[in-house]
C-alpha positions in Angstrom: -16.8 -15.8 22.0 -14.5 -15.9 19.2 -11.2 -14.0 19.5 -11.8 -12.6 16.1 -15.2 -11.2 17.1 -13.5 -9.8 20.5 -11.0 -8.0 18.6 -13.2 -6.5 16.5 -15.3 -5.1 19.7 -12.7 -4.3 21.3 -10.7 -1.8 18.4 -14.6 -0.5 17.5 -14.9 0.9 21.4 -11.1 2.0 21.6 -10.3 3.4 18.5 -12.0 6.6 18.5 -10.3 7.5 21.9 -6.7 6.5 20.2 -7.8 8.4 17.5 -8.7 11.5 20.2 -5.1 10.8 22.1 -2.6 10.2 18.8 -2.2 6.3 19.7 -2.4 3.7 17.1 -3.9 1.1 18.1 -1.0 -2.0 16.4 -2.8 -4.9 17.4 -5.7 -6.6 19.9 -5.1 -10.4 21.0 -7.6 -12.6 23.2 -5.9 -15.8 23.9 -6.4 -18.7 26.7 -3.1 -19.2 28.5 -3.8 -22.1 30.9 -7.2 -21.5 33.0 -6.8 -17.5 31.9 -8.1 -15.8 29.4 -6.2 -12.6 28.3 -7.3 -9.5 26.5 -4.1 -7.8 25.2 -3.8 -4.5 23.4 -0.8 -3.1 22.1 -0.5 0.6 21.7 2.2 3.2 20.2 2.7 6.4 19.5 5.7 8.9 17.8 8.3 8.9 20.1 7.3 5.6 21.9 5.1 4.6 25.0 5.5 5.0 28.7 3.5 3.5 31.3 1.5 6.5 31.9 0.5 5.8 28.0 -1.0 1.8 29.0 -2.6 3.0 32.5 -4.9 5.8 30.7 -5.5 3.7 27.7 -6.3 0.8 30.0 -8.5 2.9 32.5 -10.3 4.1 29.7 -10.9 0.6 28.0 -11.4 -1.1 30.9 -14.3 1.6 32.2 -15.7 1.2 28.5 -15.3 -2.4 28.6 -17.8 -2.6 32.0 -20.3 -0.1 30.8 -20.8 -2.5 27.4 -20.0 -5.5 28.5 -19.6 -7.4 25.4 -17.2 -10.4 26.4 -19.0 -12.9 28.7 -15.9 -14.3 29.8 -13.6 -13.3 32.5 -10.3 -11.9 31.6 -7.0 -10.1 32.6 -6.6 -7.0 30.5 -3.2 -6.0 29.4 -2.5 -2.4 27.4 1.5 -2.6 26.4 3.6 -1.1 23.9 4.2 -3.7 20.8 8.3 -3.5 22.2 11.0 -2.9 19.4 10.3 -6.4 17.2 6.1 -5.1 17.1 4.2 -6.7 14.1 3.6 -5.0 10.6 -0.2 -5.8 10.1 -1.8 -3.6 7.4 -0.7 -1.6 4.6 0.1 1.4 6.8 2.6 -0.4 9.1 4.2 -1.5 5.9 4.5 1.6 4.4 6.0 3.8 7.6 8.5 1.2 8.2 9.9 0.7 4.4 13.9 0.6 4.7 13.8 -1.4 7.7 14.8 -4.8 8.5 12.0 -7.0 8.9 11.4 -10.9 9.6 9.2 -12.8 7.3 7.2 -16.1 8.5 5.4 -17.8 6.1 2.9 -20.7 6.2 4.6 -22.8 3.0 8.6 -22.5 2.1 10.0 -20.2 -0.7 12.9 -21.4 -1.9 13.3 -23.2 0.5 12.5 -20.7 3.3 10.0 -20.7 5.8 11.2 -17.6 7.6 13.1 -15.0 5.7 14.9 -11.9 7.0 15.5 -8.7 5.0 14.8 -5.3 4.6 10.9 -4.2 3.5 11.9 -2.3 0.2 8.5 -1.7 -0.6 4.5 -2.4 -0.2 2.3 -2.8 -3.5 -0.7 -4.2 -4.4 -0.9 -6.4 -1.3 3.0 -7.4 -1.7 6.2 -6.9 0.4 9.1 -6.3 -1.4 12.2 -7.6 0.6 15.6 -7.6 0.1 16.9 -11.2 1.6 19.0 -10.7 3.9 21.5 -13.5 3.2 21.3 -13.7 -0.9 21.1 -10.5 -1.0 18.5 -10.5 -4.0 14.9 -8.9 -4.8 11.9 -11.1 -3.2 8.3 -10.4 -3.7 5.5 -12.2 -1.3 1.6 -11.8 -1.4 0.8 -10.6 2.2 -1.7 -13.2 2.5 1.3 -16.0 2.2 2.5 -14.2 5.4 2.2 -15.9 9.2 3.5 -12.6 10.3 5.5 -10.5 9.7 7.6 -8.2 12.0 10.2 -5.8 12.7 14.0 -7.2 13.3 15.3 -5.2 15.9 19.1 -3.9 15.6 21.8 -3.4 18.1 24.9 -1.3 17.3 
């Protein structure tokens, strides 16, 4: 089975009970990692998730999971928080974390670039607005010239 298709079963049986539970479902992953096959969710919340946050999340997924059955392969499931460098996926992400500093990975070079850091000044029409972090001037990037895109995190 396809890991697109897999993801989209997977945030169609879980998001109504993150919707229930104030989670946000950030992103699904089913990769092959040597013999294994691995179904990861990432979760979050305000104010951050604890384990207690992946086990009930997991032991509802997972109980969900067996009653459909929709994956015919075997697989580990996972249910973690996205950490402090989680990715910024859809317009939403973009939008509640404007003014912070970000890391840009794109598939061709801008000027020279292939990975730019800055701060996300703004999300519009499909388009991150960063400041670059070393010239210090305006870039715009279509969202679909992005590999990924994700948060920078910062130690004072």
């Amino acid at each position: 089975m396809s890991k697109g298709k897999v993801a989209r079963i997977v945030t169609d049986v879980i998001s109504p009970f993150l919707d229930e539970n104030n989670y946000e479902l950030v992103d699904v992953e089913f990769v092959k990692e040597g013999p294994h096959r691995y179904l990861r969710v990432y979760i979050d919340k305000d104010g951050g998730v604890s384990l207690d946050d992946c086990q009930i999340v997991s032991t509802y997924l997972n109980q969900e999971l067996d009653r459909l059955d929709p994956i015919e392969e075997n697989y580990f499931l996972e249910v973690s928080s996205p950490g402090i460098d989680r990715p910024l996926k859809n317009e939403n992400d973009f939008i509640k974390f404007k003014g912070s500093k970000i890391q840009v990975k794109l598939y061709q070079t801008l000027n020279g670039q292939k990975i730019i850091n800055g701060i996300l000044l703004d999300y519009i029409d499909q388009q991150l607005i960063i400041e670059n972090e070393i010239s210090g001037e305006k870039i715009v990037i279509n969202k679909d010239k992005t590999a990924s895109v994700r948060l920078v995190a910062e130690f004072e």
